[in-house]
N, C-alpha and C positions, 0 to 999 in steps of 0.2 A: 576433491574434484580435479578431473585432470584440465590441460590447459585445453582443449578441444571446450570439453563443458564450459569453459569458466567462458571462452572466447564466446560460444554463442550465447550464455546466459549474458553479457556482456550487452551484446546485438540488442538483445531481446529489451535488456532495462533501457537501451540510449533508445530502442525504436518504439516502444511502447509503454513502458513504466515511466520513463522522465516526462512525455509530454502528458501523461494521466496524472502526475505528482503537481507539474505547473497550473492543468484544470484544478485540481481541490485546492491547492494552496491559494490559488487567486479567488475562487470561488467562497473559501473559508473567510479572504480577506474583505470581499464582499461583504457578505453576509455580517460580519463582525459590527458591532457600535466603530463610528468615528475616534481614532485615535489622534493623538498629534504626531505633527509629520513629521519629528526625529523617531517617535516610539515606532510609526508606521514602518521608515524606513531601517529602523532596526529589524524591525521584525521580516522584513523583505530579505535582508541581505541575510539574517540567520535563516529564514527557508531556503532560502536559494543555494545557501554552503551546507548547510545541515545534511542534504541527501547523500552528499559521496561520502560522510564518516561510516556508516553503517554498513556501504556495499564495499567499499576502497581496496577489503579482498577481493573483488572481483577482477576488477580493472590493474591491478600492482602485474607489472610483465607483459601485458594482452598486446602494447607495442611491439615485443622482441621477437625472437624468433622460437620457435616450439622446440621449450628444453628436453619434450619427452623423444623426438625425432632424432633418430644418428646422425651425425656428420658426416657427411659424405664427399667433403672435400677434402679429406686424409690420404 
């Protein structure tokens, strides 16, 4: 995927897949029996870092400048 793709796919998961992730995951933690609140808070902070290992390709470089474009300051 070039970096064009990756930038808007990028968009797409911060403007609409991350806040859909926070509804289930808090939702799931709702619905869930009472844990105790180191287990709770374990489980909080592993949803909460868990989502960028699996996308982390997306976002690696979306800060820099688009290596596929020429320089044109030569």
């Amino acid at each position: 995927m070039g970096y064009k793709g990756r930038k808007r796919l990028a968009i797409f998961i911060l403007v609409i897949g991350l806040p859909a992730y926070i509804v289930l995951a808090v939702t799931m933690m709702n619905i869930a029996p009472g844990f105790a609140k180191p287990i709770e808070l374990l489980i909080y902070v592993l949803l909460g870092v868990g989502w960028i290992f699996p996308l982390k390709w997306v976002f690696m470089g979306i800060g820099q400048a688009n290596p596929d474009q020429e320089d044109e300051h030569n």
